[in-house]
N, C-alpha and C positions, 0 to 999 in steps of 0.2 A: 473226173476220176478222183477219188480221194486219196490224201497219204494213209503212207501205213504210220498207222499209230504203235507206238515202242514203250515196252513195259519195264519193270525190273529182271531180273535176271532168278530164274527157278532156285538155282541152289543157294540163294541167297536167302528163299525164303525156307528150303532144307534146311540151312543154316540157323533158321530161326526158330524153325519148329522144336530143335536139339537144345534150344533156352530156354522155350515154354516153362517148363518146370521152375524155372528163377522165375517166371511171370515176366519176361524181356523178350524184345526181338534181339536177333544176332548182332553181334560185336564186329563183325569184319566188315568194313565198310568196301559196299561195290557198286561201282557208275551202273544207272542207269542208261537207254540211250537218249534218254532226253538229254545227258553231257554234249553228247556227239550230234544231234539234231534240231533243227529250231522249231520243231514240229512239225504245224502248217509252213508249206514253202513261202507262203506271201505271208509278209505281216499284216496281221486284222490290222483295219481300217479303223477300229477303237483306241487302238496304241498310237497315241501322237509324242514319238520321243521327246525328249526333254534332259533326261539324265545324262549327268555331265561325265563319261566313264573314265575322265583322266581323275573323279577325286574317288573311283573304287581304290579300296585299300582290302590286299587281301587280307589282311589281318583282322581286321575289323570291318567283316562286311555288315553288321548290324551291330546297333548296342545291345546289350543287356537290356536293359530299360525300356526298347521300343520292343523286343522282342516278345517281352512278359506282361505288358503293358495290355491287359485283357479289359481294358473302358474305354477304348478309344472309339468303338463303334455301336451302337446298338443292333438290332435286326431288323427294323424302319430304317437306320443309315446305310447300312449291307444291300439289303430289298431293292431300295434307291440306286446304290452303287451298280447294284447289278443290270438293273435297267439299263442305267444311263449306257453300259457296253454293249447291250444290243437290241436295237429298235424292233426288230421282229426276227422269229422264227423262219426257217423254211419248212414248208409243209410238211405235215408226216414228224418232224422232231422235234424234241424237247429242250428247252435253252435252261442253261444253269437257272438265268431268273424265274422262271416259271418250272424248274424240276421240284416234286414234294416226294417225302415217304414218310410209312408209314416208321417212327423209330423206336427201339425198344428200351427199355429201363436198363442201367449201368450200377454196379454198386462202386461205392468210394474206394479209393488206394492211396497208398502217398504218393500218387501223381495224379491224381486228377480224383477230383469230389464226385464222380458218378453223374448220372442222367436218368433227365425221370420223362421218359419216353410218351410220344404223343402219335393219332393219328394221320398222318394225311402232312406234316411239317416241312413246310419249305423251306429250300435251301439255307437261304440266307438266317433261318431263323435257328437252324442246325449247327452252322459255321460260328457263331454268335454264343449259343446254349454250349459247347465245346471251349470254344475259346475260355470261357469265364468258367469253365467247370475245370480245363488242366492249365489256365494260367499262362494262356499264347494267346499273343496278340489275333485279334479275329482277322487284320488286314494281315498278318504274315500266312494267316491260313488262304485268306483267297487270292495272294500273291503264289502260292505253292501249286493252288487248282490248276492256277493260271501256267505257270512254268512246266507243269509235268504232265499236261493233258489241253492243254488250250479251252480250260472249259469257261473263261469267264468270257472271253469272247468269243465263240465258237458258235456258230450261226444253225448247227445241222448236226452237234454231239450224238454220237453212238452210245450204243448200250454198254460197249467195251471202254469206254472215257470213263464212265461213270463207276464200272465195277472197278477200276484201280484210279480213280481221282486223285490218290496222291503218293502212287506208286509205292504204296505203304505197302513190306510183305510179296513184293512180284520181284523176285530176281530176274537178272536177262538171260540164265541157263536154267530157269525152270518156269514152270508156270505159277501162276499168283497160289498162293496161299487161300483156296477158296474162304478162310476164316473171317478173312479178312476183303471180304469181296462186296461190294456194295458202297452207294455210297457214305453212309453213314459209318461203317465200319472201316471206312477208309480216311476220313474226317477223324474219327473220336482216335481210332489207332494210331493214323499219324500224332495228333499233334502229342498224345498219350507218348509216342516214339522220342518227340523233341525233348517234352518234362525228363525223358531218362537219359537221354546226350547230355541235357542242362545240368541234373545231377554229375557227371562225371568219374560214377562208381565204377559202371560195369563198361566205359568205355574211356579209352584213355590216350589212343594213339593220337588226338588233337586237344589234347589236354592245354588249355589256355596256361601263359606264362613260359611256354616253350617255344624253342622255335624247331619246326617239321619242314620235313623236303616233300612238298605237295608238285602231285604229276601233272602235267597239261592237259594230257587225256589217256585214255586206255591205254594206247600203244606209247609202251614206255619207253620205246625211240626218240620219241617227241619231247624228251627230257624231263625236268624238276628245276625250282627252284627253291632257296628255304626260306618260310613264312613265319614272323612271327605271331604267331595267335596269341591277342589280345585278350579275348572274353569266351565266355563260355556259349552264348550265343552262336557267335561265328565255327567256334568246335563244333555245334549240331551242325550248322549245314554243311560243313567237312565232311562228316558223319553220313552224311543223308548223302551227298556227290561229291566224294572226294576230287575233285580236280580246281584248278585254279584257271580263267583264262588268260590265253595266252596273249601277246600284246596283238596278233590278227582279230583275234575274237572283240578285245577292247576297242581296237578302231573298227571293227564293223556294225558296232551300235545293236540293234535286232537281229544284224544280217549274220552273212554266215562268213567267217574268218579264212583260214589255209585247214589244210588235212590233220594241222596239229590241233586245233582249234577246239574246245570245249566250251558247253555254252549255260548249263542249268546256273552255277552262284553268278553269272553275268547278268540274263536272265532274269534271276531274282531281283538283284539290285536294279536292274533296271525297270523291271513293272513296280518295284515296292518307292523308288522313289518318281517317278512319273504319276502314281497315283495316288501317293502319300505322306508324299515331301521325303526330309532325310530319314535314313536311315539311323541313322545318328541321336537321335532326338535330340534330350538335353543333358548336358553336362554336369554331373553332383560332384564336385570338387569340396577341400578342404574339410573344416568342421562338420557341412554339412553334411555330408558324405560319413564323414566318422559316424554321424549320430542315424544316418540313411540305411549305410550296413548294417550297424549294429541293433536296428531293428528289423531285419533281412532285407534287405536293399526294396530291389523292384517285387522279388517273391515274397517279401514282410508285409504286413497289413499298412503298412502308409503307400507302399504302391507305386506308380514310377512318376519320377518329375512331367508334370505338365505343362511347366516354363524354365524357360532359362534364370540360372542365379540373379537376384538383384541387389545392389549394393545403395550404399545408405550415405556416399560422402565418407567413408572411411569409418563411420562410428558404427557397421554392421550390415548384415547381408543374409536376404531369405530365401527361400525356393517355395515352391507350392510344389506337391504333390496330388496322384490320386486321391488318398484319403485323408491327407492331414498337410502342412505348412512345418517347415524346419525356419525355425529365426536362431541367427550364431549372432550375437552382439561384441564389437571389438573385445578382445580378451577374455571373453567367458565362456561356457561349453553351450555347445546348442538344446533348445531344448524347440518340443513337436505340442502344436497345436491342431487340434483335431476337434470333428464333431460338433454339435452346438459351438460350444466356447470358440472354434475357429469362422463357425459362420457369424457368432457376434463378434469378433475380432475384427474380422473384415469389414462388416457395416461400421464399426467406428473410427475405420479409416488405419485399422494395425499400428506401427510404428509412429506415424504422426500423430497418431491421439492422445490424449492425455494417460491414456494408458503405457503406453511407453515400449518396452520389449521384454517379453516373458524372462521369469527367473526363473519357473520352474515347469516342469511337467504337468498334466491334470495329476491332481491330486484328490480321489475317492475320498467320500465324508458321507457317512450316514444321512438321509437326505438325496442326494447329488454328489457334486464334483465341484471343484476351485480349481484356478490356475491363476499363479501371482506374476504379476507385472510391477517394472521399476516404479509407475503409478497409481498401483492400484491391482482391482483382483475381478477375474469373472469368474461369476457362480453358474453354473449349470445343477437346475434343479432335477431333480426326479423325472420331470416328465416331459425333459427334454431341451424344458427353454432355459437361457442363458443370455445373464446380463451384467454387463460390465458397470463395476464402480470405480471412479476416477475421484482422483486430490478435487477436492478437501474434503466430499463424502466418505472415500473410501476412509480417510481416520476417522472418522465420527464414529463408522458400524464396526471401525474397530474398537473404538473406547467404549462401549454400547455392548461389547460381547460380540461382535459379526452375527454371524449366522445361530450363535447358538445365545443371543442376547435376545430383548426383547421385542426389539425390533425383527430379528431370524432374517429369512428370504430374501433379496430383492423380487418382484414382480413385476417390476417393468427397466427398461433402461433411465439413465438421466434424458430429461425433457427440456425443452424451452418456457420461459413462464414469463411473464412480465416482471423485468429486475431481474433474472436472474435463471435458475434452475430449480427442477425438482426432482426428486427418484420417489417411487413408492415400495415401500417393503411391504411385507406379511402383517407387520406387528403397529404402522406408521408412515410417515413420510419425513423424506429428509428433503431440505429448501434451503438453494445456496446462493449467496451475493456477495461478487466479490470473491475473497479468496476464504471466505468462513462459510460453514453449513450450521445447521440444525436440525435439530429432529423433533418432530409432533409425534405423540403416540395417536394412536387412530381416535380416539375418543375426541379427542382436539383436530385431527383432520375433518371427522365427520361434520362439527361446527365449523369449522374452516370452510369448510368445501359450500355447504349451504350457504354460506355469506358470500360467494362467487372467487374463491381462493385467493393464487396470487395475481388475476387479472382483474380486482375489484379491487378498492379504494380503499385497502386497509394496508397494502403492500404484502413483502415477504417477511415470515419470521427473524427475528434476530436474536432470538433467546429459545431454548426451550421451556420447556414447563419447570417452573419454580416456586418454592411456597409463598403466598402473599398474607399469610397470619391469618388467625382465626377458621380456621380448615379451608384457604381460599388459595387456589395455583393462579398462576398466571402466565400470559404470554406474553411476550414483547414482540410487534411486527414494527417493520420501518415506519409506518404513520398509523397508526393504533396500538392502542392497551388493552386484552382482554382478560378479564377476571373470571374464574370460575367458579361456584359454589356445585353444593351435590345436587341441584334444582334447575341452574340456569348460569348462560353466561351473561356476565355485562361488559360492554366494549367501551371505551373512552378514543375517542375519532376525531378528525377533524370538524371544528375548527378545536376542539377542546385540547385535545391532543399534545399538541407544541406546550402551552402553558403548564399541563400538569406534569410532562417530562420534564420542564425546568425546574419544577417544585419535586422532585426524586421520587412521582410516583407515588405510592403508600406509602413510603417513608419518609415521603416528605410532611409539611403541614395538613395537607390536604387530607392525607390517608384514603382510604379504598373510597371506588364508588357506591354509591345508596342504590343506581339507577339508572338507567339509559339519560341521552340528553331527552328536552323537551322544549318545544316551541311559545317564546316569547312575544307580546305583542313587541316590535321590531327588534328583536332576535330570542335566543334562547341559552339553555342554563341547564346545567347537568350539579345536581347534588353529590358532597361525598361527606365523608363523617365527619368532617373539622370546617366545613367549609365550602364554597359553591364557586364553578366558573364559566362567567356569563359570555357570549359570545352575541358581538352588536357591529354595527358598521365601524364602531371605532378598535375594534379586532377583540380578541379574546383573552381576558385576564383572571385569575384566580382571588377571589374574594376568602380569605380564613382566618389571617389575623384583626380582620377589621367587619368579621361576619356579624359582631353583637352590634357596632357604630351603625350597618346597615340596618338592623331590623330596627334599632331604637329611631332614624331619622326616618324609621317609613318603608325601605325599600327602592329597587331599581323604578316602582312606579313612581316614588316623588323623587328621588335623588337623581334618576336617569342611570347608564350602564358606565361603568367601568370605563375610563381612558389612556389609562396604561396600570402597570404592576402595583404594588404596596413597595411601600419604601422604609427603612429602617433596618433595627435589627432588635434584640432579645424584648422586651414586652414593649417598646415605643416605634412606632409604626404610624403612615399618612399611606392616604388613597384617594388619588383624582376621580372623581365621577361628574357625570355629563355637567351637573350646577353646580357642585358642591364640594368639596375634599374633606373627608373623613380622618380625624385622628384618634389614637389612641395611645394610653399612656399612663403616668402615674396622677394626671387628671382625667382616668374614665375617658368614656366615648365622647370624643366634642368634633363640630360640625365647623368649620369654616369655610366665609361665604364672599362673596362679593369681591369687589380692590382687597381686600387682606388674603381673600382665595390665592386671588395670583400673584400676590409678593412672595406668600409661604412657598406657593407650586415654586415659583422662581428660585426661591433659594433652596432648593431642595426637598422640602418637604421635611417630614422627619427623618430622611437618611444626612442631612443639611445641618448648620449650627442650630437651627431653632428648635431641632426635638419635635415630640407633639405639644398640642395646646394642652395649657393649662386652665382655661376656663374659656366660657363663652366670650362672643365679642359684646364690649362694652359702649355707649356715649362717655364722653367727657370733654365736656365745654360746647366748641364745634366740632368733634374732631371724633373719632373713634380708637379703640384700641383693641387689641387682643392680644393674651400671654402667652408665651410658649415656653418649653422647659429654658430653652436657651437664651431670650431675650422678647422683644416685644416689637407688633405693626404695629404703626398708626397710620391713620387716614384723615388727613384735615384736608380741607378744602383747596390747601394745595400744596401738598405732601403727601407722598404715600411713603413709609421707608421701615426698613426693617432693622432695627435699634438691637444689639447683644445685651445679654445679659450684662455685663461689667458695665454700659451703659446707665441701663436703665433703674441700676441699683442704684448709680449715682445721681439721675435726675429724680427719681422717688425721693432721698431724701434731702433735695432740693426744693420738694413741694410740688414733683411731675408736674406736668401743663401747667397747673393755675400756682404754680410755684416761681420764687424767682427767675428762671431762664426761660418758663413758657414753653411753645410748642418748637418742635425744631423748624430751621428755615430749609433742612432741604435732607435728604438720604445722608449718611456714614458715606466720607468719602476716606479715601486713604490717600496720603501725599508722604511722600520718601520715607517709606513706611509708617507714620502716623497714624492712626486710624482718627478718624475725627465725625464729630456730632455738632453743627453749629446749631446756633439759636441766635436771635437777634441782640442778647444779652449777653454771649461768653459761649462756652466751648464746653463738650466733653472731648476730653481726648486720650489715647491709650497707645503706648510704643510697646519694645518690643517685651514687656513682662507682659502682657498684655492687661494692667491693671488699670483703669479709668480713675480719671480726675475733673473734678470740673476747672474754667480757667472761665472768673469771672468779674465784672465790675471794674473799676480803675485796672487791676492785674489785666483782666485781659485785652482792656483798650492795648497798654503799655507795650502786653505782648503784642499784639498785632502793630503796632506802629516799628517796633525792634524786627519784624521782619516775621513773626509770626515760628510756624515749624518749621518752616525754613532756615531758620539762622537759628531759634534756640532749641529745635526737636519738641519731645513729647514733656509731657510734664511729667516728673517721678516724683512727688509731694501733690497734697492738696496745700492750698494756700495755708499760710500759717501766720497767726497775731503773734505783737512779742509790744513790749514797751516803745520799742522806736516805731513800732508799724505794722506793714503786712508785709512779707514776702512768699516768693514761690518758686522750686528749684525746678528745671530741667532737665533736661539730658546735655544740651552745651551751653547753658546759662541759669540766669538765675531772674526773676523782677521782683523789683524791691517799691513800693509804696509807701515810704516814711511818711510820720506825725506832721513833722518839719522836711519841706523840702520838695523836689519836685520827683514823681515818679519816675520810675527808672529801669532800665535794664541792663545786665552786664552779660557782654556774649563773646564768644569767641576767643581771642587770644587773653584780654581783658579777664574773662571768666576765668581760663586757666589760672593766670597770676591771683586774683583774686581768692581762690579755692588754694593754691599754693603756700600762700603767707596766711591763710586760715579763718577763710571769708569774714561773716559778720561778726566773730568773736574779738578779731582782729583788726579789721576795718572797720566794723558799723554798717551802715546801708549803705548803697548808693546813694547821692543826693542830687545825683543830678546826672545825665544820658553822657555819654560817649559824644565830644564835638573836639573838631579842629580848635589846635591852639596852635601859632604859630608854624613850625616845621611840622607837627605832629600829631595826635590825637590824645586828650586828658578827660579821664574821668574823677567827675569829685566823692569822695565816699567821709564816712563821716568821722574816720580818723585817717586820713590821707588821699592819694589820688593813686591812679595806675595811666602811665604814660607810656603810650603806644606810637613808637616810629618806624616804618620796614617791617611793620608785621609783628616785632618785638615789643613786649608789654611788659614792665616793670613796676611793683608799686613803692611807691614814696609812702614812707607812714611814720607817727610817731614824731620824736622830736628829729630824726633827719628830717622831714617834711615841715619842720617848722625851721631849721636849717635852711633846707634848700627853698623855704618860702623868703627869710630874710634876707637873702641873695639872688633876689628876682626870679626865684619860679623857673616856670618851662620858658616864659617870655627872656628872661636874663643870661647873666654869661654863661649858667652852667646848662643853660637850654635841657634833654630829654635825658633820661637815668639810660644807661647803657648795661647795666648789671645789675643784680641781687645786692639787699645791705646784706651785707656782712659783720658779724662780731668779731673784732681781732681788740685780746685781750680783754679790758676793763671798759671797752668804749664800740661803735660801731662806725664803720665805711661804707662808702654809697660811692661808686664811680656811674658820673654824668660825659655830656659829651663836652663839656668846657673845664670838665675837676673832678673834683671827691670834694665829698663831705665830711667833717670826721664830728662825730660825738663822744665825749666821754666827760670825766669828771672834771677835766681840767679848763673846757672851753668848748663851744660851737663852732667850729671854723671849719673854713672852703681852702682847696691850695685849686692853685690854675698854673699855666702856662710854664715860666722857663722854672719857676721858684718847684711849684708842684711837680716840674721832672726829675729836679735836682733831689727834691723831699723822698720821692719812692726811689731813687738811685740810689738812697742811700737808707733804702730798707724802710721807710715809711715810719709808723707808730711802732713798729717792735726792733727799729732802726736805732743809732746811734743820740739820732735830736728827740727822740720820742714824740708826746703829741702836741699837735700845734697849741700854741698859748692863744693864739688871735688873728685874725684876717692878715692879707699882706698888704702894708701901707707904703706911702710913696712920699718922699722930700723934693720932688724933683729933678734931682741929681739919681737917686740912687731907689732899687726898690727892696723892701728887707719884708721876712714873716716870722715871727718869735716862737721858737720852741721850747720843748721844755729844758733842755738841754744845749741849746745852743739858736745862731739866728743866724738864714741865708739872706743873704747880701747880694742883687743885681747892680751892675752898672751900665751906667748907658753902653760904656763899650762892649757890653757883654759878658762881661766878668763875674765870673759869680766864687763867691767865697762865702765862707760858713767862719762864723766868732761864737 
């Protein structure tokens, strides 16, 4: 036997009919007895509980959000859903999943967009075309069939389930409201019913933000309690069954509670979350929420949250909705991504991408749409697509004009390329490496792209297009150059490439190219208008200041290719080639070849002291030479060496090779900085003026026996004749070659003395070397000596030196001079280590010992005795020396007395 099935109450739909005129059903809200029954007494065998009813809240028995939330299902997922509750019919009836009617056309209101009616339309496809017409969720609609007629499970439905399916319009003290009778008029009406609860105009007594004393059940013995209602949501099904259940009905799960017991919003929450998770959905808090409402929350076109908020580490947090994404970034207001721009958003990974987090809203432009990111901007064009430009593109198409430049559009996202990236616009492409982009306009893409772009062997741009003179643009890529004219382009590539970038391109010497490269017998060579650069096994170098030396010696067929750069600078310039090196200069193009090839390469070339050649290479004698601006090679049969100018100025006018000093015996060496030239006969040599001298004949023997640059340095004179001879200065001596005499040289401390008292003007020459005498070392010169003991050199000259000659010299008592002579008064001093000397007008004389201590005790020559008359003589008793003024007196006993 079946239950009886329980409708609404008659005068409830009285009640509604007396509103028609508002276009509303009735405002008094009255239990159905689906409150009071659970229907079927067994619970379907479809319902497998689950729902937890200690987390019902009667305040909030649904959200906002999942209530309005009309995409949650399709009519293939409903169709499905409904199957899956009942495997087959009993004979004879019709099951929800397989119920159709025919439905009819609905016009729009502000609660629901109307229906455009069809033959023959199944349920689920009914439930579906409603939901999304008044903006109720499709699963709240077959949670309602479910609760107030059992018809989603319901194995064997009547004809009476279906004309009130959602007890829309059937009071329990009247009959249904035939208006509303059917099932499609029970579908569109209800949920039509919900959209004007949800509004909250024309009903108020569960007006969300209050709190109401909701009954348990009909019989208001069974008490109240008071509820706060949260949302406007949970108002409708207050609305719809006023009661709340009581804590029997919550612990009986399906079943049936105590007599106070009310069971429909239990019911509800329990099939809507057993069969559709929470009720609850998701959560729009803070910003999000702000910017959620303020576009009408879940009834606004972005729609209800379809995940829970996500958070970013504290620097930000988004939501996705049905039609659009809310991003709030720490501290700034949120703004909504929608539509294209939100499905390119997504593909580039949102917030982690280089695009960063919206600043602003889409923002409409002639054309499309934009929406700006902390990184950059996506353009959504006209006809739908939409693509993101990111750092360092997105400034380029800003300095470029963007969209309204001449580049316009993007037409595709950034790409992967070899080296780097690429985007292509409307107007071009932009190609980034690194943290720089650039932009080809299409004319230059379209040759790009034929040449196999940036996966082919020219690499990625690095420049855009610029002028290259003579109406010629040009491109710079990381390993090519490509020049344009209005005819054709020319590329400059590997291996040429590297070389003519080091020469500045057309600004350099080189200037533009003539020509593609072209293949050499063992390599090849690309033409440009100053010059050409050849590429061989020995790599690739640039021929241009030495292009005329090439054509005049023949070319890379006789001279062979290129082995490294030009060398020099403003018009003197060398160049290695395979046999040969090429100069040029202010002698014209000249060829150097052989052993002088490689001395030159060796010393640099003309970037080196020797400049370029100045003439061809010559014989002379055995030997070869060639000039250069700087100085000169030679090559004899066993020397090769490369001689300076300051050189070979001085062995020229020596009579070069077949000259007094001949060829040299070995290369310019330098010794403690001397630069030096031997020859078998004497010397060129140059310190630090860097001025050349020769050092030759007896002088140079002399020098070399004195110790050579070693002990007297470089020479700062050439030799010089005079009446007594030849001499020759250095830098710490001097060699002297007199008429008379033996040759000589004076060095070191000797030198200084002798430069002091005012060398040969004063002295004469040397006459004779530096040798021990006695304690000390004497040189003879040819008006005195310089006596050198402990390093100290003092010279004896004049008639002191004929003085301290007739009182035995260095050998005698007054053995080595310990000072400078000195003038005191009319006469001169000379302090030795055994006396003094004194010279003046009045005698020659020496003092020594006790007599000479006593003499300067008492003030010497400008003293009391004045100057000595005569040596100190001896009677044997006693010893005395005569002054002018008086005579000291020794005695044996030591007595010394002055008469």
């Amino acid at each position: 036997m079946r239950p009886i099935r329980h409708f609404r109450s008659r005068w409830f739909a009285a009640l509604a009919a007396a509103l028609t005129v508002a276009g509303l059903i009735a405002a008094v809200p009255v239990a159905s007895s689906a409150e009071t029954s659970t229907s079927h007494a067994v619970l379907p065998s479809a319902i497998r509980p689950a729902a937890d009813l200690s987390q019902f809240h009667a305040g909030n028995i649904i959200s906002d959000a999942v209530f309005t939330n009309s995409a949650t299902m399709t009519a293939a997922q409903v169709q499905s859903f409904l199957q899956s509750k009942v495997s087959s019919c009993r004979s004879g009836y019709t099951c929800l999943k397989d119920f159709r009617q025919d439905t009819p056309n609905k016009g729009a209101d502000r609660y629901c967009n109307g229906y455009s009616g069809s033959g023959g339309e199944l349920a689920s496809t009914i439930i579906v075309k409603v939901a999304q017409s008044c903006g109720i969720n499709p699963q709240v609609l077959v949670v309602m069939l479910q609760k107030e007629q059992g018809l989603v499970t319901d194995t064997w439905p009547v004809g009476g389930q279906y004309a009130a399916a959602m007890g829309q319009a059937c009071p329990d003290t009247a009959p249904c409201d035939p208006s509303y009778a059917g099932f499609f008029a029970q579908v569109y009406g209800g949920a039509r019913q919900m959209k004007i609860y949800l509004e909250g105009v024309y009903f108020t007594w569960y007006a969300p933000g209050r709190t109401w004393n909701i009954l348990y059940n009909p019989n208001t013995g069974c008490g109240s309690s008071p509820v706060y209602i949260e949302n406007a949501a949970t108002s409708a099904l207050y609305y719809y069954t006023p009661y709340q259940p009581n804590a029997a009905a919550l612990a009986a799960g399906y079943g049936i509670g105590d007599s106070c017991s009310a069971y429909g919003n239990r019911n509800f929450y329990n099939y809507f979350t057993d069969w559709f998770g929470s009720t609850q959905g998701f959560a729009v808090v803070g910003s999000i929420y702000d910017t959620w409402a303020a576009n009408g929350g879940g009834s606004g076109w972005i729609g209800n949250p379809t995940s829970a908020m996500r958070g970013y580490g504290g620097a930000g947090w988004s939501q996705t909705f049905t039609n659009a994404d809310i991003y709030v970034q720490a501290g700034q207001p949120g703004y909504i991504v929608s539509g294209p721009i939100r499905t390119e958003y997504t593909y580039v990974a949102g917030v982690a991408s280089g695009l960063g987090w919206p600043t602003s809203n889409r923002v409409p432009v002639n054309g499309g749409a934009y929406q700006n990111f902390t990184g950059g901007r996506i353009y959504e064009r006209s006809d739908g697509r939409a693509y993101a430009i990111a750092a360092p593109m997105f400034a380029l198409h800003e300095s470029v004009g963007n969209i309204f430049g001449a580049y316009g559009w993007p037409s595709s996202r950034a790409y992967v390329v070899t080296g780097g990236a690429a985007q292509n616009f409307d107007g071009g492409t932009f190609y980034q490496s690194g943290n720089s982009a650039v932009a080809l306009p299409s004319t230059w893409v379209g040759w790009y792209n034929t040449v196999g772009g940036p996966n082919a062997g020219y690499g990625l741009p690095v420049s855009g297009v610029t002028a290259a003179g003579s109406g010629q643009t040009k491109v710079l890529l990381s390993k090519a150059v490509a020049y344009r004219t209005t005819t054709s382009v020319t590329v400059v590539s590997a291996p040429m490439f590297a070389p003519y970038a080091a020469q500045s391109y057309e600004s350099g010497p080189l200037g533009r190219p003539l020509g593609a490269a072209a293949s050499l017998n063992g390599g090849s060579s690309q033409a440009f208008e100053h010059g050409t650069i050849f590429a061989s096994a020995f790599g690739a170098y640039a021929v241009s200041a030495l292009s005329s030396a090439l054509t005049t010696a023949g070319g890379v067929g006789v001279v062979g290719f290129p082995r490294e750069d030009a060398k020099g600078s403003g018009t003197t310039f060398s160049q290695r080639f395979d046999t040969v090196t090429l100069t040029t200069g202010k002698g014209g193009a000249q060829i150097v070849r052989g052993a002088i090839r490689n001395a030159y390469d060796g010393a640099g070339g003309a970037a080196g002291s020797l400049g370029a050649a100045t003439g061809p290479e010559r014989a002379v004698g055995n030997g070869f030479v060639q000039d250069f601006d700087g100085g000169r090679i030679i090559c004899t049969p066993s020397v090769l060496a490369v001689i300076p100018a300051s050189m070979t100025t001085v062995w020229d006018s020596l009579g070069g090779p077949t000259g007094r000093l001949g060829w040299p015996i070995s290369a310019p060496l330098t010794t403690n900085g001397v630069r030096q030239l031997p020859f078998a006969s004497g010397m060129i040599a140059s310190g630090t003026s860097g001025t050349a001298y020769p050092i030759i004949g007896l002088t140079y023997s002399t020098f070399r026996i004195a110790g050579g640059t070693d002990v007297l340095g470089a020479p700062t004179a050439a030799e010089a004749e005079s009446a007594a001879g030849f001499q020759q200065t250095f830098e710490r001596g001097a060699v002297f070659v007199p008429r008379i005499g033996q040759a000589s040289a004076v060095a070191n401390a000797e030198y200084t003395e002798y430069m002091r008292v005012g060398g040969p003007s004063a002295m004469g020459f040397a006459i004779g070397p530096s040798a021990p005498l006695g304690s000390g070392k004497m040189q003879p010169f040819q008006s005195g000596t310089i006596g050198t003991k402990n390093g100290a050199a003092f010279a004896v000259r004049g008639t002191t030196a004929t003085t301290f000659a007739n009182n035995g010299g260095y050998t005698g008592p007054l053995g080595y001079p310990v000072g400078v002579e000195t003038k005191v008064s009319t006469g001169y001093v000379q302090a030795f280590e055994g006396g003094q000397t004194y010279v003046s007008p009045y005698a020659l004389a020496v003092t020594r010992g006790v007599l000479g201590r006593e003499y300067a005790i008492r003030g010497g020559p400008t003293g009391a005795l004045g100057w000595p008359l005569a040596n100190e003589t001896s009677d044997g008793l006693t010893w005395q020396q005569r002054f002018q003024n008086g005579t000291i007196v020794l005695y044996r006993d030591g007595t010394v007395v002055v008469r």
